[in-house]
C-alpha positions in Angstrom: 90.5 294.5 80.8 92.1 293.0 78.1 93.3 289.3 78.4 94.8 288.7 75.1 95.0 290.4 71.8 96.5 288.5 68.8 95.8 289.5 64.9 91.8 290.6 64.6 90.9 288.9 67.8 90.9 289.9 71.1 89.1 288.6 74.1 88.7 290.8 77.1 86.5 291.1 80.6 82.6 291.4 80.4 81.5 294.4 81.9 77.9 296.1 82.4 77.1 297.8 80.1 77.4 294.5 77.7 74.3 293.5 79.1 73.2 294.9 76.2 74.8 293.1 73.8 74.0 289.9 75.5 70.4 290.8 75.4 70.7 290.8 71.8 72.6 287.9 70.8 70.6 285.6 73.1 67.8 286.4 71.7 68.2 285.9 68.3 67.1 282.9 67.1 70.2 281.9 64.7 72.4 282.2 67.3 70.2 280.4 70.0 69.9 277.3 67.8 74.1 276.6 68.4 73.8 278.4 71.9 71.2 277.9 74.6 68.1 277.0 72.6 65.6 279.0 70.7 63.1 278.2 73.3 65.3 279.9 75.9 65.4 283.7 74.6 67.1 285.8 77.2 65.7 289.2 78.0 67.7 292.0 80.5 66.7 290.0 83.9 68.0 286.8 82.9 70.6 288.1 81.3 71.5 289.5 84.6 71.0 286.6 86.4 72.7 284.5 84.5 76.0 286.5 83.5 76.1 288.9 86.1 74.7 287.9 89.4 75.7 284.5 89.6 78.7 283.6 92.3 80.5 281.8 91.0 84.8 281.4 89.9 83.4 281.8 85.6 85.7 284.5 84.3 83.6 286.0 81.7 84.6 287.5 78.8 83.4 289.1 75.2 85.0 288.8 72.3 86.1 290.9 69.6 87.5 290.7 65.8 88.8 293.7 64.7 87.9 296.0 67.4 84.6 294.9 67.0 82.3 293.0 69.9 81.2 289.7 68.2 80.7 286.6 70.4 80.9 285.9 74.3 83.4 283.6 76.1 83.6 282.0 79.5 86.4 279.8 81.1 86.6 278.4 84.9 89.0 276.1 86.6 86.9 272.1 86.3 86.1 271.6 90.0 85.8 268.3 92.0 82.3 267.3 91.3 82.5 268.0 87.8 85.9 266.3 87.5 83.9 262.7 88.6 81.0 263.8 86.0 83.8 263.8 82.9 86.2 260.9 84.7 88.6 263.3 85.6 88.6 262.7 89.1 92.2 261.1 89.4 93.6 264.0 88.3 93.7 265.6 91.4 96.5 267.7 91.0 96.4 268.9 87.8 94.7 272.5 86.9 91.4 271.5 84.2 89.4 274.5 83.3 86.5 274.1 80.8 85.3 276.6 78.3 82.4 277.9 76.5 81.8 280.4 73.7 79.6 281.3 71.0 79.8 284.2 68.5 76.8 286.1 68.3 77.2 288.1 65.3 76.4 285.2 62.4 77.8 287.7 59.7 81.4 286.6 61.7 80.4 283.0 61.1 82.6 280.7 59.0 85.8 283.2 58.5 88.2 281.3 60.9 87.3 283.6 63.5 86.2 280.6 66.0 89.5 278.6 65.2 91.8 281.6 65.7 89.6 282.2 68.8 90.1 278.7 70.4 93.6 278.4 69.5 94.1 281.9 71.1 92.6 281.1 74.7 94.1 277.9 74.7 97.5 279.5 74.8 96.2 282.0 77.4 94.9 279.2 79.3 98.3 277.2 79.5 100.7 280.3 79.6 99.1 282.6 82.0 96.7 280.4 84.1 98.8 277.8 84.1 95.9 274.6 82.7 97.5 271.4 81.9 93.9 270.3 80.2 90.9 272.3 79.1 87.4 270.4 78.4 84.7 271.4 76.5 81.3 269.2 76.1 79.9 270.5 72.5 77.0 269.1 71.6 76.9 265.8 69.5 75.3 267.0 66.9 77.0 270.4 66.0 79.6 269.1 63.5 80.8 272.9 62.7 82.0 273.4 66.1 83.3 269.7 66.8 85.5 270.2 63.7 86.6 273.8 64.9 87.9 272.1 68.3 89.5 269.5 66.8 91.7 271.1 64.6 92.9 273.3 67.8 93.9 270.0 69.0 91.3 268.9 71.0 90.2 265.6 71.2 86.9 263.1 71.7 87.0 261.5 75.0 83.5 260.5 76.0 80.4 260.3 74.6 77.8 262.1 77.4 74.5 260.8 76.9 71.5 263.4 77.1 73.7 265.4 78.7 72.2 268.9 77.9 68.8 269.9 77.5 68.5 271.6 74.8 65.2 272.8 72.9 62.9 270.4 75.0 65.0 267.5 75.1 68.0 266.1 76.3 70.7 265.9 73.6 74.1 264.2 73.8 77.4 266.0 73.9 80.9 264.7 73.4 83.3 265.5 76.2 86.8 267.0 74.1 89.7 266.9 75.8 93.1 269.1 75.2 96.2 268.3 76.8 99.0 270.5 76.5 102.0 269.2 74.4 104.1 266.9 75.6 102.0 266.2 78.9 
């Protein structure tokens, strides 16, 4: 299904048989240094596991420039516990949904595709799921997506110390905040 389409970029529903497709991008090593770590290359089981087996309320999604299947996206509404984790938790009634993404075809890298991208879903976020904030917790030291958030209008909130591991260690994310206008 199609959530959105807008220029060259589209973003719509995972479905099987992009198992695939996942199989290849998460095991390539250029894209696993931004996405995941090159130590962690997926193959079809974990692939499975991890994008199509898991319970859980992620709406999972692949998307596309051009027609073209390029880079994987995932949203969910920010529940309770995680709310405390970022200092959220006194927003109780306020729908937060996080988000995360990675283009998996490098050849797609650095032509605005990612900008478009974030500024897309964070329309479709506020418009049809009705999110007053969305949250993202890039890691610290990936300036290419930092700056790609933040001119979509997100903004650094909280520095997460060894938040992630990554790559054998722990690294440090920023927590990015965007708040619709005018809220």
């Amino acid at each position: 299904m199609i959530l959105f389409h807008k220029g060259e970029i589209s973003l719509r529903t995972l479905e099987a048989e992009d198992a695939k497709r996942l199989v290849h991008w998460l095991s390539d090593p250029v894209v696993l240094a931004y996405y995941g770590g090159r130590d962690k290359p997926h193959d079809a089981a974990m692939v499975q596991e991890h994008f199509y087996q898991e319970p859980d309320e992620n709406t999972r999604c692949i998307i596309q420039s051009g027609g073209t299947d390029i880079g994987y996206l995932q949203f969910y509404e920010i529940e309770a516990e995680e709310r405390k984790i970022y200092g959220l938790a006194d927003e109780k009634d306020v729908k937060i949904y996080g988000m995360d993404q990675f283009i998996g075809e490098p050849s797609y890298w650095n032509k605005g595709i990612g900008s478009a991208l974030i500024r897309e879903t964070v329309r479709y976020l506020e418009q049809e799921r009705g999110a007053r904030t969305i949250v993202m917790d890039p890691q610290a030291w990936n300036s290419r997506a930092l700056h790609v958030y933040e001119k979509a209008g997100f903004k650094k909130v909280k520095l997460l110390e060894k938040h992630e591991w990554h790559e054998g260690e722990y690294r440090d994310c920023w927590l990015i905040r965007y708040d619709r206008a005018g809220e």
